[in-house]
PALUM-405419 format. One record per residue (C-alpha): residue in one letter; x, y, z. Coordinates in nm, 2 decimals. Example, Ala and Ser with C-alpha at 12.3 -4.5 7.8 and 13.67 -1.06 7.14 Angstrom:
<sites>
A,1.23,-0.45,0.78
S,1.37,-0.11,0.71
</sites>
This chain:
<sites>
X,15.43,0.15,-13.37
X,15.69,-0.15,-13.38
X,15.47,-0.39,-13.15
X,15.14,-0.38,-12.98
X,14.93,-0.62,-12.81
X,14.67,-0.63,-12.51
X,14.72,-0.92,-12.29
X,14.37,-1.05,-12.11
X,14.20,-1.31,-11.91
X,13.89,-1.43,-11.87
X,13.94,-1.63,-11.54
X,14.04,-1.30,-11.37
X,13.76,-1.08,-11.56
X,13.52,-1.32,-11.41
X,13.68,-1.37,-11.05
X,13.72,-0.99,-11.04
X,13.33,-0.92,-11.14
X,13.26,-1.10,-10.73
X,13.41,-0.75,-10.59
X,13.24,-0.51,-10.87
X,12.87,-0.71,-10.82
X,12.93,-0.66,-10.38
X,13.05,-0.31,-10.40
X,12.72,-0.26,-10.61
X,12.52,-0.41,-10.37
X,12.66,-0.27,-10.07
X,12.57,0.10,-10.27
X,12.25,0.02,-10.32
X,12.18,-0.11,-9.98
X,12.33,0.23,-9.83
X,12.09,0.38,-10.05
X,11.76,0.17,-9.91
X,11.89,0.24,-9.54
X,11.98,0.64,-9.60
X,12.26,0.61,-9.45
X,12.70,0.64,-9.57
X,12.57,0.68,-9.94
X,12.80,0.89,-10.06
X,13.11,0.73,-9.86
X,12.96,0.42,-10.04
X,12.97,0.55,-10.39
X,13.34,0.67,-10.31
X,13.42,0.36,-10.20
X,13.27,0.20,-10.50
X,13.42,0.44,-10.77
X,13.74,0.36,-10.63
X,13.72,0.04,-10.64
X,13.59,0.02,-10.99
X,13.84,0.21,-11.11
X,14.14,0.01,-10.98
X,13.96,-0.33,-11.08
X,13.87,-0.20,-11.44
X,14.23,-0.04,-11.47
X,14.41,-0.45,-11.34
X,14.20,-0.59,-11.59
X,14.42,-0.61,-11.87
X,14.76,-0.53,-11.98
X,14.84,-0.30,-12.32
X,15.19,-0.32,-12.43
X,15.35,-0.07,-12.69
X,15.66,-0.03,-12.84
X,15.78,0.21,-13.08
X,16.13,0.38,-13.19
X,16.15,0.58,-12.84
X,16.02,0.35,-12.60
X,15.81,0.09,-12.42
X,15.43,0.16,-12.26
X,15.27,-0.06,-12.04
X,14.90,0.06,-11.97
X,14.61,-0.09,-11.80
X,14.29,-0.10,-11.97
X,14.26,0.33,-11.85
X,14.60,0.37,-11.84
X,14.52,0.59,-11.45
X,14.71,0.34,-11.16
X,14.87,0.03,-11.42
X,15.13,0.24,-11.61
X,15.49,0.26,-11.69
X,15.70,0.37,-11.92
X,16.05,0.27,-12.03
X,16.27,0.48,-12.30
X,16.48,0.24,-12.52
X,16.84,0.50,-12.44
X,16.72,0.39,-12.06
X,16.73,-0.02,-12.16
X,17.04,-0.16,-12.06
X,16.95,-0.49,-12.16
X,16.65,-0.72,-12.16
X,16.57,-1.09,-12.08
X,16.26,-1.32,-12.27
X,16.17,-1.67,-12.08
X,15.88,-1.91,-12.15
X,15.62,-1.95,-11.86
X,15.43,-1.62,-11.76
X,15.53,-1.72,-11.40
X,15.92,-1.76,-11.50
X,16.03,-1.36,-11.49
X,16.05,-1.10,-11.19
X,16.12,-0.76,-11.21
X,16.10,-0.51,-10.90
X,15.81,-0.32,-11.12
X,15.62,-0.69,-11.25
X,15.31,-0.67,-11.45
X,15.17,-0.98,-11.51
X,14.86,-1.21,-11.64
X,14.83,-1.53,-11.75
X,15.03,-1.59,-12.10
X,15.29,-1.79,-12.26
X,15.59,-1.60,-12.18
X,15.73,-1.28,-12.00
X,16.03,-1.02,-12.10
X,16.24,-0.86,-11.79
X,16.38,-0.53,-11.89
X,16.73,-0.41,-11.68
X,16.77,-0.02,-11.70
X,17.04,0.17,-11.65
X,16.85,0.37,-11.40
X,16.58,0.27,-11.19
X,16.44,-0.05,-11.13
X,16.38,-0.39,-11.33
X,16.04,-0.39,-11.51
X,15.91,-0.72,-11.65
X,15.58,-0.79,-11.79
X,15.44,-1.14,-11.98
X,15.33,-1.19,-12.33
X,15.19,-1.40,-12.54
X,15.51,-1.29,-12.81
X,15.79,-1.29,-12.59
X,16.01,-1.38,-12.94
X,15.85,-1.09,-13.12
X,15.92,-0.86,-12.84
X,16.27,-0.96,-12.82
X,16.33,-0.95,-13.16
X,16.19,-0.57,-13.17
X,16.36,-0.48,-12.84
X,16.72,-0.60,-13.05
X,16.63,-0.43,-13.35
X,16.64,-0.16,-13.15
X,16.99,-0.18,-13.04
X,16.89,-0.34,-12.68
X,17.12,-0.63,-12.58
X,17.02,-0.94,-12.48
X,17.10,-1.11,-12.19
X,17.23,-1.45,-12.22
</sites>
C-alpha cells in the first residue's frame, strides 16, 4: 500500500445521527401500534446502511490502482486502475474540485482524476500533496 487514509467528520456524524435516532423511533412505534413493522424495519435497515456507508471516505492506493470505499464499502465505492489515469489534478479547498463521480467531506484539499475511459472521479483529502506525489510516482501526469 503506497497511500491510505480515511477522511471523517464529526459535524456530519452528528447531523446524520437526527435520521438514524427517527428511523428508530418510527420502528419502535410501529412496533407499540402492531401495525407496518416489518416495512418499518426495511425501511430502517436501509436507511442505516446508506447513512453508515456516507459516513466516511477510505482512500487507497497501491501499484495497480486507486479505491475509494465508504466506511462498508456496499453503495460508496469506486475504483480507478492507474493504466486507466490519464492524468490527475490536486487543489486546496475541499470545495475547489468536481468530478462527474465526486466524493467529498470536509478537508483541506481534493485530487480530480481524468481517465481515459469513463468519467472524472475526484475526491478531497487532507494530503492532496502526498497523493499527488504518489499518483506521479506512478507515472500519472499532472495537469498544469
Amino acid at each position: 500500500m503506497l497511500y491510505e487514509e480515511t477522511l471523517t467528520s464529526r459535524g456530519l456524524q452528528v447531523f446524520m445521527l437526527v435520521p438514524i435516532v427517527s428511523m428508530l423511533a418510527g420502528l419502535y412505534a410501529t412496533y407499540r401500534a402492531g401495525e407496518g413493522l416489518w416495512i418499518m424495519a426495511a425501511a430502517t435497515a436501509g436507511t442505516l446502511i446508506i447513512l453508515l456507508d456516507a459516513m466516511a471516505i477510505r482512500i487507497e492506493i497501491d501499484e495497480r490502482e486507486l479505491r475509494i470505499r465508504g466506511v462498508l464499502g456496499l453503495l460508496v465505492r469506486k475504483t480507478v486502475p492507474i493504466e486507466n489515469m490519464a492524468s490527475f489534478k490536486a487543489g486546496e479547498g475541499w470545495a475547489s474540485c468536481y468530478g462527474r463521480i465526486h466524493f467529498n467531506l470536509p478537508a483541506k484539499g481534493c485530487v480530480t482524476i481524468h481517465q481515459k475511459r469513463g468519467w472524472t472521479v475526484s475526491f478531497t483529502t487532507n494530503n492532496p500533496e502526498e497523493v499527488a506525489r504518489v499518483l506521479a510516482t506512478l507515472g500519472v501526469p499532472r495537469e498544469p
